[in-house]
N, C-alpha and C positions, 0 to 999 in steps of 0.2 A: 822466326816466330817472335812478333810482340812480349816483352816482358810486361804481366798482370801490375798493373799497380795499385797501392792502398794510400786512398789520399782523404785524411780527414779534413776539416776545415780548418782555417789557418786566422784565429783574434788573435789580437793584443801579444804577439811576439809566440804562440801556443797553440799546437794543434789539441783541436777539438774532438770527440767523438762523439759522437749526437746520438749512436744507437739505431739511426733511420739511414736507408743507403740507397744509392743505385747504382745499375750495373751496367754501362753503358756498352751494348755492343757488335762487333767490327762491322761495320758498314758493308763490305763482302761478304759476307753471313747474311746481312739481314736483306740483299737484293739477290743475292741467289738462292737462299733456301731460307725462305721467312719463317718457316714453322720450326727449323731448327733454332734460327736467331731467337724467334720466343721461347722455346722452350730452354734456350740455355739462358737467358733471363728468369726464368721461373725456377732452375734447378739452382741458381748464381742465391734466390732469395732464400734458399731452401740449404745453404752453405755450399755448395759443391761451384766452386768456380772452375766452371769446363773450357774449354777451347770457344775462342770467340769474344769471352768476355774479356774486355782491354783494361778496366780499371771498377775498384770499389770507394763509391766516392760519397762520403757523409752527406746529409741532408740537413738543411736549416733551419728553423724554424722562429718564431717570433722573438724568441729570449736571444739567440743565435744575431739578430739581425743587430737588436737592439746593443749586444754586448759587443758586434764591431764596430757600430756609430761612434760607440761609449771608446774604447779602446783607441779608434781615429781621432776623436778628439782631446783625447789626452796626449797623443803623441803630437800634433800638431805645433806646439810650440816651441819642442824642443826642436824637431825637425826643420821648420824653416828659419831657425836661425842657423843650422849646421850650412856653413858656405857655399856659395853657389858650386863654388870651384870642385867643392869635394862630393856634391853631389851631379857633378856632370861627369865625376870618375867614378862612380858608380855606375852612368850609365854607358859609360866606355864597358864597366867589367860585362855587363848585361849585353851590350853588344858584341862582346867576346865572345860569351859562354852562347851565345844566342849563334854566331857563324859555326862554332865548333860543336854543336847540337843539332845543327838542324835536320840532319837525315832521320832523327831518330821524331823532330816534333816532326816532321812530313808525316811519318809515319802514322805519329796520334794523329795529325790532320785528315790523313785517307780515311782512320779508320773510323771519325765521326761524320765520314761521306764526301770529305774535299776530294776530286777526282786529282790524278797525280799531277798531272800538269799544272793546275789550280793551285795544289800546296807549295809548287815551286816558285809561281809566279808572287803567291799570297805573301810568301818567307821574304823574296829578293825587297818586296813592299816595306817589309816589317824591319829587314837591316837599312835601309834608306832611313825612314822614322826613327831609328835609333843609332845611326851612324855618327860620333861625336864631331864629324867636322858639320851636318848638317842642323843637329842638337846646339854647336858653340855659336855659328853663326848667327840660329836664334838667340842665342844668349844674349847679344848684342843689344837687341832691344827691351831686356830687362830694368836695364839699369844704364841711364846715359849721366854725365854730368857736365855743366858747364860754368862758364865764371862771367859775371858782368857786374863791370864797379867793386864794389862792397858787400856784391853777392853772390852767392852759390846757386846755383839751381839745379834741383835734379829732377830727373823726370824716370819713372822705373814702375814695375809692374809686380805690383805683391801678389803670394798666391790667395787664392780666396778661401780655401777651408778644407773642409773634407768633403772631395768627391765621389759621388758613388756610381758606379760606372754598372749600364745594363747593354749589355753586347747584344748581336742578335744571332739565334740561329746559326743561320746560313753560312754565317762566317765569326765565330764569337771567337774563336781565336786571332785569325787577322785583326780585327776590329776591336780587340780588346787592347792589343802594343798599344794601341791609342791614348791607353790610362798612364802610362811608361812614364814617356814627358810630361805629363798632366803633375805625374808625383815628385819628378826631377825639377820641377818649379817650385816645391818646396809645400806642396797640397799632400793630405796622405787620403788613403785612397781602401775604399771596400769595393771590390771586384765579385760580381755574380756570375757564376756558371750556372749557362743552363742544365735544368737537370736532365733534359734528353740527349743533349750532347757536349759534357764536359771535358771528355778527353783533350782535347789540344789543348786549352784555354787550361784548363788544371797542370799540365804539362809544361806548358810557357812558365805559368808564376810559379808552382812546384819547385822542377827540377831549372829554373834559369833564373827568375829575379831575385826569387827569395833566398837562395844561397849568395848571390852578390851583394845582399842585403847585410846580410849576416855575416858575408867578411868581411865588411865595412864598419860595422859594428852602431848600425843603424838602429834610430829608439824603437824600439818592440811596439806595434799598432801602425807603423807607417801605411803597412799594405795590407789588405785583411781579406782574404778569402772565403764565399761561401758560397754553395749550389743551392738553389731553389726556385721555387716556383717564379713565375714574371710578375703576374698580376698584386700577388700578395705581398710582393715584394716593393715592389712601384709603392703601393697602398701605405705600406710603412716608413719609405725614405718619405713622404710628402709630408706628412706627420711628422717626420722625427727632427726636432728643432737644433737638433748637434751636427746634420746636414745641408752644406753652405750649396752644393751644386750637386745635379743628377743630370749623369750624360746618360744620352739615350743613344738608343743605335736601330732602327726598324720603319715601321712604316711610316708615312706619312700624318694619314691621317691621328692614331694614336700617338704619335710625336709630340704633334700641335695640341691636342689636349693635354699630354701631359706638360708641357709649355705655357700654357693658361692656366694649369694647378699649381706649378710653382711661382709663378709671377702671384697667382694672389696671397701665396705664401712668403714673397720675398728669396724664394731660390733663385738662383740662376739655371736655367736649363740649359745641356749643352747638348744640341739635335742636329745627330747625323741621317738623314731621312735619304727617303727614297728618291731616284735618278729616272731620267728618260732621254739620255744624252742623244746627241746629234751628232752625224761625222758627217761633212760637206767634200766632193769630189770634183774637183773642178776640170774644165775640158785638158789645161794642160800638165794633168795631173801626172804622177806614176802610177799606171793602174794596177801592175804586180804589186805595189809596198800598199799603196791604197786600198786593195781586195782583202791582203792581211790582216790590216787594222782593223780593217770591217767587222772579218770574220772573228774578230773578238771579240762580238757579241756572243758568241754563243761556248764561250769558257762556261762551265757549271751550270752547264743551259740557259746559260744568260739570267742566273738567278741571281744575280753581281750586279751593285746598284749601278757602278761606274765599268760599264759597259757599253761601246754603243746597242741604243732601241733602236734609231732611224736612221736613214740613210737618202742624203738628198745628193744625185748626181745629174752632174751637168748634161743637157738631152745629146751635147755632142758625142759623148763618149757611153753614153749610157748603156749602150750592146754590148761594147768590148768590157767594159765594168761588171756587167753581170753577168756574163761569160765565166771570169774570172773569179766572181763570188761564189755561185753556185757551185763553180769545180771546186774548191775551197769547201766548201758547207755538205759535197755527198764526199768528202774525202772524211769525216768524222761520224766514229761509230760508237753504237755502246760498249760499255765495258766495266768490268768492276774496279775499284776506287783507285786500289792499289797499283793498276797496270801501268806503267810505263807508260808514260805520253794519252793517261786516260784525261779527256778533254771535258763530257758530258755528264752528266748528276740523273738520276731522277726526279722526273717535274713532279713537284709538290701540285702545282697547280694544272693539272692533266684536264679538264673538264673545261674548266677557260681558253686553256690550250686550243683546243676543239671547238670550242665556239668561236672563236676570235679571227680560228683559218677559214669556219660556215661564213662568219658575217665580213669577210674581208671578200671573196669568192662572190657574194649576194648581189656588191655594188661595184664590181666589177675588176676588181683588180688581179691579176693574175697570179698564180701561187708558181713560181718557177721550179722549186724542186722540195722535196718534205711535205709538210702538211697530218701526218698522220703520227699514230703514238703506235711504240713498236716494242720487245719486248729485249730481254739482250743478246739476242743471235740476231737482231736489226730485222727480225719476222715483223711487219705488223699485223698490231693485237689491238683490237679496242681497249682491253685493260693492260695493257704495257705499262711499264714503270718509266720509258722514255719516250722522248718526240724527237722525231728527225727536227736535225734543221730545218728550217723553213724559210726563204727568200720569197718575197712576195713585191711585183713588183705593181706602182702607185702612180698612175698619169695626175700628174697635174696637185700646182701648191694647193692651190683651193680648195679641191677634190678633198689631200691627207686631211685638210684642217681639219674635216669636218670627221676624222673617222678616230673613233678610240683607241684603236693599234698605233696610230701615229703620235697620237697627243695624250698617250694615260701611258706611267710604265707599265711595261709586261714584266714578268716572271717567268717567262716561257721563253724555247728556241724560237722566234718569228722576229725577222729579221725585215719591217717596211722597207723598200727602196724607192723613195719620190721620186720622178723624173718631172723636173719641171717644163710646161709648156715651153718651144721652142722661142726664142726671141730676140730682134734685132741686133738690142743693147745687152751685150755683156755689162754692163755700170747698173745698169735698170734692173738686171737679174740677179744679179749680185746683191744690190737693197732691198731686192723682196725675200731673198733665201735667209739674209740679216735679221729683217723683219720677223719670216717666220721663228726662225730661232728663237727671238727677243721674246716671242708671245707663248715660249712654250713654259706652262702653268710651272716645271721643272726647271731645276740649275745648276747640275753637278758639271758638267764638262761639257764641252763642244770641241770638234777638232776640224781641221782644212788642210785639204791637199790640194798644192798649186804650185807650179814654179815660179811663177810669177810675184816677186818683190814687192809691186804694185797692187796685186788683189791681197794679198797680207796685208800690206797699210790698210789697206780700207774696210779688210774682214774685220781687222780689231779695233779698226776707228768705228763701227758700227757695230757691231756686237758685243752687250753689255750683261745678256744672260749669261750666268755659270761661274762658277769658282775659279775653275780652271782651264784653259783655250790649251790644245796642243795643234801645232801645226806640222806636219810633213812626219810625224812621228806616231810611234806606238799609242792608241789611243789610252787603253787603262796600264801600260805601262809607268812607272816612274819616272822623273826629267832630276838631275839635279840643279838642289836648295829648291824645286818649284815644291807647293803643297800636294799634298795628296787625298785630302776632303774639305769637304767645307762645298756650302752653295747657298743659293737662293731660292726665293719661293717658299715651293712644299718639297725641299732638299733638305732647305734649314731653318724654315719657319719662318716668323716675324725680324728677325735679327740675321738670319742666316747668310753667311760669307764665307768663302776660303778661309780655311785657319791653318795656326803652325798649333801642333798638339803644346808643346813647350807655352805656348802664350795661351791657351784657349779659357785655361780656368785662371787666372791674374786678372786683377782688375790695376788700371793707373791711377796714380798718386804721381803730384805734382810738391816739391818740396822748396821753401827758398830760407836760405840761412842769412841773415844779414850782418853786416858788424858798422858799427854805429851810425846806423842807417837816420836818417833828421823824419822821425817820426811824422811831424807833422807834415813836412814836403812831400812828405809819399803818400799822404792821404792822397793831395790832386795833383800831383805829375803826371802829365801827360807824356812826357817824350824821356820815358825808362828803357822802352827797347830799343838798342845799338843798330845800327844796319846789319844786314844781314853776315855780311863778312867778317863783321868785325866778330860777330858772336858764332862765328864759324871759324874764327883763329881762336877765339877765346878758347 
């Protein structure tokens, strides 16, 4: 049984009690017996914390929010001057406490709905991003320096201020490590939990950053804790002028506006937005490891930005490929959060769900296997809390372009398969499946399976959507030193690219020290810079 925990907010080195609370609780309660899950929320408000309830977690409010901005900005100066060195042994200790922890965050993770497999997958993510050889390597480009003549030059990336980090939902503890390195670059950092599902995310900074904090002997305000609401929250970081950067983590569209509020305000936004990735199958592909990958759209019911959405397989192999996926896609069932190898979530968005398999079925595309919402003995129910997988397969590039399943994320299990028109030229087919890609409005990931050496060169010499290309590999799995977010489009907005969390909030500074440099010659010299090697021995 879960130990209950009591977690106030955490300003300026000082937990808070606000008086206001919620009670967030276990995710297996609330999909198998919802009327108990509320009522043990109402008896939890009412002092009686009964079975079910995971944690009592203070509530913030406007003085709350202000007084972590205030607190971040006071610690700011002392902290990024404490050494890089000793603040990347901080994040060694956090990835310590964070490996020899983690059964127990799985646990807060199931129980704010991560199905089990998903927390495991989410964890292996979160030690990757905070791994110190992967953290030092970024190091690297913090701070470079070199010599030419009479001068120094450095080139290094200061933090930008205090960050205020809005996770989302679905995944606000995964998605929150993200702030880790953010504040390991010398940025201190206000972390929101949501107030529906705080447990993991309160659990992570709680019982693992904030005690490696503290026995580092780190300035009080570095990391500041607090649950509340999203909206009113947002509303107060854009305002609040002691706020250098607001990372966002959710939809698209509310992203990019909040992206255009701080630009006119001079923040920096830092937007992890929505995915509608692409995995490419090519005829001489592996279609066992290929089918896999696939099926990794449908982790958390594919409610994971960086998931594949679509699926474009070569018309050669395209039977034996979907053969292969759909036995993959009826091998996963419902189940509650906590079970072992539990794969599936409840679709938040069940009604879309439903329409999207009407209007794919309308213009002709076949639904291979799923299609319907079921309840958890895998009965279907019109009001089921889950959806089958769903494989739908898509004649022809043209045909998907045109259809919303293929070209807008989904949130749901529905898994497009394009089979493109059959064609002479594999070179010719290959530029259009590129093409398609390149056009799609989304940018988080693409991936290619091919043995072929020669269609690699030329998948990556032609495709320039996404953050991040995997090839012949796990598609949302991690690659080592590759990134693990960042994109383009409507992924990352106007600015949006692959990032390292380590560099995301630093901006560069360019520094040159001279010693009795002839003032006046430097005004018009032209030929200051060495060739290239020489200022590569430098």
């Amino acid at each position: 049984m879960l130990k209950t925990y009591d977690w106030p907010l955490h300003i300026g080195g000082a937990d808070v009690e606000t008086g206001q609370w919620t009670y967030p609780v276990h995710a297996d309660l609330a999909i198998s017996d919802h009327r108990a899950a509320r009522q043990a929320a109402l008896d939890a408000h009412d002092g009686t914390l009964g079975e079910g309830v995971v944690a009592r977690v203070a509530l913030a409010g406007p003085q709350h929010l202000a007084e972590a901005s205030a607190a971040a900005a006071a610690a700011f100066p002392t902290w990024r001057r404490v050494p890089l060195a000793e603040r990347l042994a901080i994040g060694a200790d956090i990835h310590r406490r964070l490996v020899a922890q983690q059964d127990e965050l799985a646990a807060m993770m199931t129980a704010d709905g991560y199905p089990a497999r998903v927390a495991q997958w989410s964890i292996a993510g979160m030690t990757h991003i905070l791994s110190p050889a992967y953290l030092s390597r970024n190091a690297t480009d913090l701070h470079r320096e070199e010599r030419f003549g009479e001068r120094r030059v450095i080139t290094r990336r200061l933090p930008d201020g205090v960050v205020a980090f809005h996770p989302p939902r679905n995944a606000a503890a995964t998605l929150s490590c993200l702030a880790i390195p953010m504040m390991l670059a010398g940025n201190t950092l206000i972390m929101r939990a949501p107030s529906a599902v705080p447990a993991g995310l309160m659990y992570l900074f709680r019982e693992i950053v904030l005690p490696a904090l503290e026995a580092a002997g780190a300035p009080a305000g570095v990391c500041n804790l607090v649950c509340s609401g999203a909206q009113e929250t947002i509303e107060a970081w854009l305002e609040d002028p002691l706020i250098n950067d607001i990372a966002f983590v959710g939809a698209s569209d509310l992203g990019i506006h909040i992206g255009n509020e701080c630009h006119k305000r001079g923040k920096k936004a830092l937007l992890e937005l929505a995915g509608n990735d692409g995995i490419v199958i090519w005829h001489d592909a592996d279609l066992d490891r290929a089918a896999q990958a696939a099926a990794e759209s449908f982790l958390a019911s594919t409610q994971i930005c960086m998931v594949p959405k679509y699926a474009i397989v070569h018309p050669d192999v395209a039977d034996a490929f979907l053969q292969r996926l759909t036995t993959l896609a009826d091998k996963l069932r419902p189940s509650l959060p906590s079970q072992p190898g539990a794969v599936l979530a409840p679709v938040a968005k069940a009604n879309e769900f439903v329409e999207a398999v009407a209007s794919l079925k309308a213009v002709g595309a076949t639904i291979l296997t799923g299609g319907d919402l079921v309840g958890l003995d895998n009965t279907p129910s019109p009001r089921g809390p889950f959806a089958r997988p769903t494989v739908a397969r898509v004649d022809g590039l043209a045909h998907a372009a045109r259809l919303d399943a293929v070209t807008e994320e989904t949130f749901f299990p529905l898994l497009p398969v394009v089979v493109p028109d059959v064609a002479s030229d594999d070179g010719a087919l290959l530029t259009e499946v590129a093409a398609f890609l390149n056009r799609n409005a989304y940018g988080l990931r693409n991936s290619l399976w091919t043995a072929s050496e020669t269609t690699i060169d030329r998948f990556l010499a032609e495709v320039t959507n996404g953050g991040l290309i995997k090839v012949n590999d796990s598609h949302a799995g991690t690659a080592p030193f590759a990134t693990t977010h960042g994109g383009t489009g409507l992924s990352g907005g106007p600015h949006g690219q692959a990032y390292f969390p380590l560099l995301h909030a630093t901006h560069l500074q360019s520094v040159s020290i001279g010693h009795k440099i002839d003032v006046h010659a430097a005004l018009t010299d032209t030929h200051q810079h060495p060739p290239l090697g020489a200022a590569m021995e430098a």
